[in-house]
C-alpha positions in Angstrom: 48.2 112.8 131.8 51.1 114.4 134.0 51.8 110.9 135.2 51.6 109.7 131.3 54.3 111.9 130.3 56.8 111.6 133.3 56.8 107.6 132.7 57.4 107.9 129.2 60.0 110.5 130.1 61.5 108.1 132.6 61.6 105.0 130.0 63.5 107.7 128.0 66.2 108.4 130.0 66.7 104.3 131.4 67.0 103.5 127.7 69.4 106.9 126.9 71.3 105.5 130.1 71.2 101.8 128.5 72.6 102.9 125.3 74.8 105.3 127.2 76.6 102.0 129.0 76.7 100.2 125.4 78.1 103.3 123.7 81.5 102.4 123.2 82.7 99.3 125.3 82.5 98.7 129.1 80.6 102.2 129.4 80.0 106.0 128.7 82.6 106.6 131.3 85.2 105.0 129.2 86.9 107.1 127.3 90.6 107.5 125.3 92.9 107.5 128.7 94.4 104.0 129.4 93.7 101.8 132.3 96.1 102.1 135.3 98.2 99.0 135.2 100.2 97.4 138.4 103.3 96.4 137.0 106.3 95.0 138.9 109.3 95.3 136.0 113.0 94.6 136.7 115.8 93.7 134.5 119.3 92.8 135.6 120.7 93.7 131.9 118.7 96.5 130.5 119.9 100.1 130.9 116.6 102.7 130.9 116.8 106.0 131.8 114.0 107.8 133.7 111.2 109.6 131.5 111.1 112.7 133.7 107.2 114.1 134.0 105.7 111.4 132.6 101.8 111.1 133.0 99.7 108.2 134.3 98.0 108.3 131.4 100.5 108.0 128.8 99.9 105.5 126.0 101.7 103.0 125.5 100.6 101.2 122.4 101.4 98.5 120.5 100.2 97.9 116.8 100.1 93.5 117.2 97.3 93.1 113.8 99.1 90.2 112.4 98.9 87.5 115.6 95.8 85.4 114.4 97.3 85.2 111.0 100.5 83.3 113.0 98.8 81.2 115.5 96.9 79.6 113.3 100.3 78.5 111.5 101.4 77.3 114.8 103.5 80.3 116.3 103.2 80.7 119.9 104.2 83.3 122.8 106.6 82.9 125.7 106.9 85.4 128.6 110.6 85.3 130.3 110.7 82.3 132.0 109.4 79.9 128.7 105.8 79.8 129.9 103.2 79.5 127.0 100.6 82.7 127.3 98.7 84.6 125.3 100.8 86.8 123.3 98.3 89.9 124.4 99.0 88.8 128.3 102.4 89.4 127.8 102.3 93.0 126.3 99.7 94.1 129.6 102.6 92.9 131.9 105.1 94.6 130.5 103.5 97.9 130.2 101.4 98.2 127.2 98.4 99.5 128.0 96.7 99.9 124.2 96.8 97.8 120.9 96.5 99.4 117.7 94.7 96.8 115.3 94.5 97.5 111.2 91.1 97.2 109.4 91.3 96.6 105.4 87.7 96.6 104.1 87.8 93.2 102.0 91.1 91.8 102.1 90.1 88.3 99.8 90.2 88.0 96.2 86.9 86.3 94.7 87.7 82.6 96.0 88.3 83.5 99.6 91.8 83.4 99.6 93.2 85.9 101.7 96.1 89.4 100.7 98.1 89.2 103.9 99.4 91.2 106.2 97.3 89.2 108.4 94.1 89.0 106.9 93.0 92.1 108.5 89.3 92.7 108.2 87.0 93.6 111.1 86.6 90.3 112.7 90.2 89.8 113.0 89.7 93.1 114.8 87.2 91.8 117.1 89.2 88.9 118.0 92.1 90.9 119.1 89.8 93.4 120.5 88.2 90.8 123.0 91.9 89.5 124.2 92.9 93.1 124.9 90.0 94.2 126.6 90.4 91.5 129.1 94.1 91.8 129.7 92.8 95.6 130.8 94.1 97.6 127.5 92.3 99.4 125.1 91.7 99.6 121.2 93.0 101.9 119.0 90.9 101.2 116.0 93.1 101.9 112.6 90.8 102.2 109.8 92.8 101.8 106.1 89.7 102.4 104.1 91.3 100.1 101.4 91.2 96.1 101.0 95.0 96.1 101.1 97.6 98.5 102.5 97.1 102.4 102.7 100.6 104.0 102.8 101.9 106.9 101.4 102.9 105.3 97.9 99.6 104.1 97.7 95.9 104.9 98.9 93.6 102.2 96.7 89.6 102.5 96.8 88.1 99.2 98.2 86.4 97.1 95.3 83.2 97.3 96.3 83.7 101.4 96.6 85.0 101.7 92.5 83.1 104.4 90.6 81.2 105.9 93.3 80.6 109.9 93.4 82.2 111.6 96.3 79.1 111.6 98.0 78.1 108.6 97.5 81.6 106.8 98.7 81.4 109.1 101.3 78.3 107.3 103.1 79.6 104.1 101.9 82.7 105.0 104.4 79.9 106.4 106.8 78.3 103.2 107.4 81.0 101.0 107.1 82.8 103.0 109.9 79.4 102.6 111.7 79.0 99.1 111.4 82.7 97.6 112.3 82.9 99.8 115.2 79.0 98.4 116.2 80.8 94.9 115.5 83.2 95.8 118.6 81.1 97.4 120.7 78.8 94.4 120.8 81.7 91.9 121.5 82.3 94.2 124.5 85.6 95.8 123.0 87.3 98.5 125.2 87.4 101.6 122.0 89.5 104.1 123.3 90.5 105.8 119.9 89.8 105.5 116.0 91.7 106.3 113.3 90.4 107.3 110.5 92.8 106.5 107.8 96.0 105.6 107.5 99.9 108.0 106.8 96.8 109.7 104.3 99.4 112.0 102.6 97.8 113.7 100.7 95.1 110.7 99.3 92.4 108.6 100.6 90.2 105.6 99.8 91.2 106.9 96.1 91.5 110.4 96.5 93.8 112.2 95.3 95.3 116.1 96.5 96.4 116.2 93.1 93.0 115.4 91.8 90.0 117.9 90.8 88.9 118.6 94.3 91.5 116.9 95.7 92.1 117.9 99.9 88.1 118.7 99.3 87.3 115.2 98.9 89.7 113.7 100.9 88.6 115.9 104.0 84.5 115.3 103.3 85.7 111.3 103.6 87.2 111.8 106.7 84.6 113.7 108.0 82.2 111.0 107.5 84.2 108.5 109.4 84.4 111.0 112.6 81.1 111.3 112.6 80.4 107.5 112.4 83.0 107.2 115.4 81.4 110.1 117.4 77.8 108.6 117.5 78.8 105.4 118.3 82.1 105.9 120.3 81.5 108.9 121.7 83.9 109.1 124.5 86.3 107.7 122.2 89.2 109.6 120.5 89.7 110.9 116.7 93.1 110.4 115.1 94.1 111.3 111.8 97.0 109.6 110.5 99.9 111.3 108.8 104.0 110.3 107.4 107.3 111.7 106.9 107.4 114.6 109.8 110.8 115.7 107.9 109.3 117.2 105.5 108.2 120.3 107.6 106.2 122.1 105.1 103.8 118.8 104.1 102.7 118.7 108.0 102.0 122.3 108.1 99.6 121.9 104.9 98.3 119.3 106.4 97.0 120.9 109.7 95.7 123.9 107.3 93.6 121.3 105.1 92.1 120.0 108.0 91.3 123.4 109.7 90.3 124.7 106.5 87.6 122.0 105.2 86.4 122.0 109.1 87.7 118.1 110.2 86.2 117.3 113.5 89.2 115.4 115.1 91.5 115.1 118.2 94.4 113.7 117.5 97.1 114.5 114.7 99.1 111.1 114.5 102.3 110.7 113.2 104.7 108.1 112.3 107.9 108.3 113.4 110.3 105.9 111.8 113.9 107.0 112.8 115.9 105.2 109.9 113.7 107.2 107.0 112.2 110.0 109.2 114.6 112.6 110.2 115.6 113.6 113.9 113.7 113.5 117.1 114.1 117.0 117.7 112.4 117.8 114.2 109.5 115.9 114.9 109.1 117.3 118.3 108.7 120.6 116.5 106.2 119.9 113.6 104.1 118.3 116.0 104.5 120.6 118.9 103.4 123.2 115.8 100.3 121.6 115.4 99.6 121.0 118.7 99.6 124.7 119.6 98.3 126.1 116.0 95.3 123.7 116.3 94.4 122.8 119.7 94.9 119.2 119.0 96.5 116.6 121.0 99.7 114.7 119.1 100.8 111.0 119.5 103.4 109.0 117.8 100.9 106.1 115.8 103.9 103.9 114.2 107.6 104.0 115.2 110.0 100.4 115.7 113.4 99.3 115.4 115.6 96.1 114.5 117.2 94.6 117.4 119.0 92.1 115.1 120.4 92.4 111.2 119.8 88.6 110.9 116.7 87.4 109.0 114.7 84.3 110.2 111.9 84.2 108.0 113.7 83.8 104.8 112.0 86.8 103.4 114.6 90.1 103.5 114.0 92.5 106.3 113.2 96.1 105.8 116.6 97.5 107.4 119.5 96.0 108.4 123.2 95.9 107.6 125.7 97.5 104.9 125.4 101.2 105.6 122.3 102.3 103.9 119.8 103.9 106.6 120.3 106.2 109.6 121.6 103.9 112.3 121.3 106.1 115.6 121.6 103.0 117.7 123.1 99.6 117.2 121.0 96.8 116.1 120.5 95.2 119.9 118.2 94.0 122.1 119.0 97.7 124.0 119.6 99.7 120.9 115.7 99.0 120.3 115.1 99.8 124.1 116.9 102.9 123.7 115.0 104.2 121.0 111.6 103.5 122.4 112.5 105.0 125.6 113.8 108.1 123.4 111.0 108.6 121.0 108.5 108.2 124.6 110.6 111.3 126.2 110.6 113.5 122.8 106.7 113.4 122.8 106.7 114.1 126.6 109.0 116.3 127.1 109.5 118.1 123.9 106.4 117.8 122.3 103.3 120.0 123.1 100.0 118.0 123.8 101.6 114.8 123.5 99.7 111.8 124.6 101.1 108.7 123.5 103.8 106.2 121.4 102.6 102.6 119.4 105.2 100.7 118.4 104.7 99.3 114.9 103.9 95.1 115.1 106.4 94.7 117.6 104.4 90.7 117.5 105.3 90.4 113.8 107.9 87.1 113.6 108.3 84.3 111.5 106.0 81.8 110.2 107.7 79.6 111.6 108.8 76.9 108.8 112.6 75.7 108.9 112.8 76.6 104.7 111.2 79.7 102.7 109.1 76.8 101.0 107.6 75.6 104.3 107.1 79.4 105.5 105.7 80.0 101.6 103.1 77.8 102.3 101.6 79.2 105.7 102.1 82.9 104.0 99.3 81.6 101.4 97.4 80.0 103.9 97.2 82.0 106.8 98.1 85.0 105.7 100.7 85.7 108.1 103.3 87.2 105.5 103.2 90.9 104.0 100.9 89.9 101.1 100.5 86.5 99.9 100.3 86.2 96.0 96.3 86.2 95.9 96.9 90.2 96.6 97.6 90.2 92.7 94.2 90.8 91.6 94.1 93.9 93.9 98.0 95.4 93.9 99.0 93.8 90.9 101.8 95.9 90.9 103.5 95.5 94.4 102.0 92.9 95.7 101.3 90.7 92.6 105.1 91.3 92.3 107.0 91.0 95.7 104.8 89.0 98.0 106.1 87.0 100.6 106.9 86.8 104.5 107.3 89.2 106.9 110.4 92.0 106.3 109.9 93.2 109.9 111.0 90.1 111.8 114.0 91.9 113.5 111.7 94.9 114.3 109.9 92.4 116.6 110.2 92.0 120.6 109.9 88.5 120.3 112.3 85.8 119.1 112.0 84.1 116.3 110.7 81.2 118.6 108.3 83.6 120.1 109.9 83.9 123.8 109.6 87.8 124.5 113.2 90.2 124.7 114.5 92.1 127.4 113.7 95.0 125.5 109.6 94.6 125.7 110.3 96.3 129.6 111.2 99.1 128.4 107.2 100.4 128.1 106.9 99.6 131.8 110.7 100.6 132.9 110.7 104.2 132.2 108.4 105.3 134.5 111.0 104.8 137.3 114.2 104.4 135.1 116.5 101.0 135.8 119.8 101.6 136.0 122.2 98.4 135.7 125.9 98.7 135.1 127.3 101.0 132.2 129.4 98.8 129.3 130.0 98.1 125.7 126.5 97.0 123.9 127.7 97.3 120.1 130.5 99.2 118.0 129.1 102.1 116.2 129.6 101.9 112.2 132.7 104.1 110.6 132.3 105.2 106.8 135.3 106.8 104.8 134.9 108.7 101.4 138.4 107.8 100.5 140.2 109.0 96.7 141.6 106.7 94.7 144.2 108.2 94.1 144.9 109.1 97.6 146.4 107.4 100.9 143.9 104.2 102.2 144.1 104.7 106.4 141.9 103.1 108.2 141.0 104.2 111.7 143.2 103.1 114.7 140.0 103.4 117.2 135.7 103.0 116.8 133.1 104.5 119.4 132.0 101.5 121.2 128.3 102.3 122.0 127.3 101.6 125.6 123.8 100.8 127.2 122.9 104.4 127.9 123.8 105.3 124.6 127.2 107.0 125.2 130.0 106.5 123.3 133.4 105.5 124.3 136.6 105.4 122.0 138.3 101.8 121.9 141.1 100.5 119.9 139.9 98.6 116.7 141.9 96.2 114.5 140.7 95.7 110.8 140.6 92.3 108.9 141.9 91.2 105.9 142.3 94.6 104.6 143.6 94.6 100.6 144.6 98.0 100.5 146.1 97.6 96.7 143.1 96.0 95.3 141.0 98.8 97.0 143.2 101.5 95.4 143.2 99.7 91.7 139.4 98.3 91.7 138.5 101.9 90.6 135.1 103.7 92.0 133.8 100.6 94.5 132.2 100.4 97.8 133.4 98.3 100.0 132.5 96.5 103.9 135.6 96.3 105.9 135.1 93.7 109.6 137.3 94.1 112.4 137.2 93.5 115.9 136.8 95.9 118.7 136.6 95.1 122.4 135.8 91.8 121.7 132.5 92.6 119.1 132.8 93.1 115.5 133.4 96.4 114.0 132.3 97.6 110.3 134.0 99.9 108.3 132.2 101.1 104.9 134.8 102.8 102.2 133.5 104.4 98.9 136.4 104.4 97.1 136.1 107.5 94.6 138.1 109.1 91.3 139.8 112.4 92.1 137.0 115.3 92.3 138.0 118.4 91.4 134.3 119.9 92.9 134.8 120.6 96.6 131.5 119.1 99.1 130.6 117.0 95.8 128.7 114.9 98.0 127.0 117.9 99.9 128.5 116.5 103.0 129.6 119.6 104.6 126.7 121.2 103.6 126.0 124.4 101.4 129.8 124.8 101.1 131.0 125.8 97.8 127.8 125.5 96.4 125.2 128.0 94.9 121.7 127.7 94.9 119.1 130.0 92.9 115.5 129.5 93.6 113.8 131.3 90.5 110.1 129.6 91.4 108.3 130.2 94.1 108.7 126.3 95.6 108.3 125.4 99.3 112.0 123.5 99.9 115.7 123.7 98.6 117.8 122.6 101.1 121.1 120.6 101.7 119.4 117.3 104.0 120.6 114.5 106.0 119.2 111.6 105.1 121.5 108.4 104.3 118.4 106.6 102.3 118.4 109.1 100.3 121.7 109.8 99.4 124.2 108.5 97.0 127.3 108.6 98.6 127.5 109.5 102.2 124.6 110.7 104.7 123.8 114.2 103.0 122.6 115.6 99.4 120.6 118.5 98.0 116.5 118.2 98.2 114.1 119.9 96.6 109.7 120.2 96.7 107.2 122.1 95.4 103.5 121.7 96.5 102.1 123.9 93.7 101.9 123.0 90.0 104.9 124.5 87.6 106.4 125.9 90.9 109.8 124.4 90.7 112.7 126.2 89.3 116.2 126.4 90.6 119.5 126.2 89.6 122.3 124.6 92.2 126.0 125.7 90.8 129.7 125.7 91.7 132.2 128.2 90.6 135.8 125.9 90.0 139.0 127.4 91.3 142.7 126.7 89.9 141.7 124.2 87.0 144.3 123.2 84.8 144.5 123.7 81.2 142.9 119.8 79.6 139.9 117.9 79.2 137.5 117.0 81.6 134.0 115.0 82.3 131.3 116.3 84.4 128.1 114.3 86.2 125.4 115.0 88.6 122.9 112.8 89.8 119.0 113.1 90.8 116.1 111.2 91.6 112.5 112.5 92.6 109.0 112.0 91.9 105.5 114.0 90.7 107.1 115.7 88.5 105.2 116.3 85.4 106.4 117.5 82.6 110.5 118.1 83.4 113.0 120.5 82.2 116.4 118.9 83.9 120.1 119.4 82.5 123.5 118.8 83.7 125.5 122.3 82.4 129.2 123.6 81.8 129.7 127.3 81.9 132.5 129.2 80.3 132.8 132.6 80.7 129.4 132.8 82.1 127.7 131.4 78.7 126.5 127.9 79.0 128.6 125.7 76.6 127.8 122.1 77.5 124.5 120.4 78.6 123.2 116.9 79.2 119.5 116.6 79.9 118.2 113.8 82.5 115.0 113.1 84.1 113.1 112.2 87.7 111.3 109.4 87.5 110.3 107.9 91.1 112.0 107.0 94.1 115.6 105.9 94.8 115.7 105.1 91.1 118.9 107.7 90.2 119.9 108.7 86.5 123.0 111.0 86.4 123.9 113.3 83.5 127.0 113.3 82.1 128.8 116.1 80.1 132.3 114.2 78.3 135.1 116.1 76.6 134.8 119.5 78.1 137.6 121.6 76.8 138.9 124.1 79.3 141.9 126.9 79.1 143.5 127.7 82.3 142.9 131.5 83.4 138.6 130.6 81.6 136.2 130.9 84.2 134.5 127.6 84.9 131.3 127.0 86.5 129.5 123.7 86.8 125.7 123.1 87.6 121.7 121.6 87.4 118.9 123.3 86.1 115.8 122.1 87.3 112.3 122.8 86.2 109.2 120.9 86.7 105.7 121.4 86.1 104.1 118.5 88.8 102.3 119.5 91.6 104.5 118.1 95.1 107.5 117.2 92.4 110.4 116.7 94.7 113.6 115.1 94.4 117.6 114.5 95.7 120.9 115.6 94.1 123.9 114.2 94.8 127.3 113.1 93.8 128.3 115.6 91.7 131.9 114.7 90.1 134.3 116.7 87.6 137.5 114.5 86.5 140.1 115.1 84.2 140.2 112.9 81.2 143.7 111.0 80.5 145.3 111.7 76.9 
């Protein structure tokens, strides 16, 4: 009987052992750290400073979901010297040592045809799960838990999940979670980490925060995906995916929610998009706040940058030119490099419990075709643009609407012939640094607020950017400059070329009426304005943000969490105003705001004469209030200003431009 027991105790542990090897990939011993890579990187053009302390085991990640979608259109990948390879060969010799792959439930409408974005559904994940296993880098498995793009404007329930109970979607998610990652592990996939949703601000899989149960729901449905990913990945990582690490307060709830509703996770993930998402230093902090708050580790799960403003898909791109996103570096080959090898030494050096940076579908280039009608087609067919226009029946009202190629192109570290940039080695460069002669890479962008009825004067000198980042003052001289016409075409914008050491230079003028408000554009911040917080709201602040602005870089933000929380008025006492008639407007956009109380005001004398009301209706869509005909005696006090009321749960929004002119009798 003794002898009974200890052979059925030793079939026990051989098959425990067995399942132990099959657990997750290669083996139980695998777990989230990449593989140690041999790399022999040099460049004889690109400038990359040092990353001082960085680890062996730093990720190094690239999101490339989109590849299969293209080659089977035709593209294919070059290394540096024009030699045909797989795409996924090239990223392991240049340093990237994980690939991030996206997994949409059901990404066809009922006739097969695929969304887009590459057709992403688990056996597109298995494909490019096998070619980076061999080429020696792990998975980072990116679960949307929608049939189309998960975002923060959007978290859609899959079809096949639609009018399920919480619990019941939750086991739904459970298995589903259970069975793509069993799909990998059986191809032999190399799972280092799972994500289990994607920038889930606030909603998942059709959940809503601002829904009856709202973060309860949300957190029960990703607590059924860790625990899918735990018993069949168990060495693997946990990452839950967030957005917008500017706004401070958001990321704090966030970690609270999770602590709260008991998530069992490792990683808080964040995207880090420097055109939309604030400064480095700022996300170094929120995350370096969680980190030590909640015992998690932090990464960096999206972040990319254009290294052109041209288009060569024939579809726009998401950024370039004309002055209307943050532009820390120039739109180069080593402006991109420069802002990897940044973002890598902010989460390193800055950022407590860092572990890693991906790079958003750095693989993402054109179709191909030589016309938008020959690059149309393959977007239908293959998939290989941002949706294609069978999406309709799913995101009727984004997708249906805007389909098309891929706006990300220029983001890319490929050409649009597919032959990999310089600007790939950075991932493998900054563990020793590679320093090449300092010069001129680009000229950095000059914008002028300018009155119209003021002096035009143009700059005699620009900051030429160099590779290291470092700005050096040259001479400049501007182009076909119609100063007249600028100063008569009234309130215009306008893109000014010159010529700078050789490269072109840009110039952006907003011509404006005389303003007798002083910072009307809140570009010297708080300055001469008032602000009165009379709800108990989370954020009212003066923030730099060019995408959000008007005119200039900065305006006045506001956002409430809680419902009917928002209250405020923002206000500016007028000095030495002559005796006539005058106009006033102030602008806002903003979302979630519920029922609205929002006017434009005039006060004489401390009594509220004039009003206009306005609205917030979603973003970057503006709608200024206007007061016309204000009467005002010299020696009156005058005091101009927004009231602001809103009854939405996270209503938020942006004021700006605020403008008081004198009316001509």
């Amino acid at each position: 009987m003794k002898k009974r027991i200890s052979f059925f105790a030793f079939i026990l542990a051989a098959v425990t052992v067995l399942a132990a090897f099959s657990s997750c990939g290669k083996s139980s011993q695998t777990d989230w750290r990449p593989n140690k890579m041999n790399l022999n990187i040099t460049s004889d053009s690109l400038y990359v400073k040092k990353v001082e302390n960085l680890p062996d085991d730093f990720i190094m990640g690239m999101d490339a979901s989109a590849v299969p979608s293209l080659e089977a259109g035709g593209v294919k990948y070059y290394d540096e010297n024009g030699n045909e390879k797989d795409v996924y060969q090239i990223l392991s010799e240049n340093g990237i040592n994980y690939i991030r792959v996206r997994i949409w439930n059901d990404p066809f409408d009922v006739d097969g045809y695929g969304y887009g974005g590459g057709n992403c559904n688990i056996d597109n994940a298995v494909e490019i799960g096998k070619r980076a296993t061999k080429y020696g880098m792990k998975l980072l498995v990116n679960f949307h838990y929608s049939d189309f793009w998960a975002d923060p404007a959007k978290q859609m329930v899959p079809k096949a999940w639609r009018g399920m109970s919480i619990d019941d979607k939750s086991e739904a998610l459970y298995q589903y979670t259970k069975d793509c990652l069993k799909k990998l592990v059986d191809a032999g996939v190399d799972v280092g980490m799972v994500q289990i949703g994607n920038e889930t601000n606030g909603a998942m899989a059709g959940e809503s925060s601002s829904s009856v149960g709202g973060w309860k729901k949300i957190t029960q449905l990703m607590s059924a995906g860790s625990k899918a990913v735990r018993e069949v990945c168990p060495g693997a990582l946990v990452a839950i995916h967030f957005a917008n690490p500017e706004k401070v307060t958001n990321y704090e709830s966030y970690g609270k929610n999770l602590e709260y509703y008991g998530v069992d996770y490792d990683v808080f993930a964040s995207s880090y998009y420097p055109f939309w998402h604030g400064t480095l230093d700022n996300l170094a902090t929120v995350l370096s706040d969680i980190s030590t708050k909640y015992g998690k580790k932090v990464m960096v799960a999206e972040t990319s940058y254009a290294f052109t403003a041209d288009d060569s898909d024939f579809y726009g791109n998401t950024i370039g030119e004309g002055g209307s996103i943050v532009k820390d570096y120039p739109f180069t080959e080593q402006g991109q490099a420069n802002l990897v090898r940044d973002v890598i030494d902010t989460v390193v050096n800055k950022t407590e419990g860092g572990i890693g940076v991906f790079y958003w579908e750095g693989t993402w280039i054109s179709a191909g075709g030589d016309s938008y009608e020959e690059n149309l087609a393959l977007w239908e067919k293959n998939g290989s643009g941002w949706a294609s226009s069978h999406a309709a029946e799913y995101d009727p009202n984004d997708a249906g609407k805007w389909y098309g190629g891929c706006a990300v192109d220029n983001q890319a570290f490929f050409d649009k012939n597919g032959k990999v940039l310089e600007s790939l080695k950075v991932f493998a460069l900054v563990r020793d640094g590679n320093i090449v002669a300092n010069k001129a890479d680009a000229i950095e962008d000059t914008n002028l607020i300018i009155d119209l009825n003021g002096d035009i004067v143009l700059p005699d000198t620009v900051n030429a950017v160099m590779l290291d980042n470092s700005k050096e003052a040259i001479p400049v001289e501007w182009q076909n400059v119609d100063m007249e016409a600028m100063k008569s075409g009234g309130v215009a914008k306008y893109d000014i070329l010159g010529t700078a050491g050789g490269m072109t230079a840009r110039c952006y003028v907003s011509m404006v009426e005389y303003n007798f408000l002083k910072n009307w554009s809140f570009e010297e911040g708080e300055e001469g304005w008032t602000a009165t917080a009379i709800g108990k709201f989370d954020e009212l602040k003066v923030e730099d943000k060019v995408t959000d602005s008007m005119t200039g870089t900065f305006h006045y933000h506001f956002w409430g969490a809680a419902a009917n929380a928002v209250e405020f008025t923002l206000e500016q006492k007028v000095e030495d105003l002559k005796s006539g008639k005058y106009n006033y407007s102030i602008s806002i956009m903003g979302g979630d705001g519920g029922e609205t109380d929002i006017y434009a005001y005039v006060k004489i004398n401390g009594e509220i004469v004039y009003k206009a009301a306005t609205e917030i209706t979603v973003y970057n869509e503006w709608h200024t209030a206007t007061i016309n005909g204000i009467e005002y005696t010299a020696g009156d006090e005058i005091t101009v200003g927004i009231y602001v009321k809103c009854a939405g749960p996270n209503a938020w929004g942006k004021i700006d431009d605020a403008m008081l002119n004198s009316v001509k009798e």
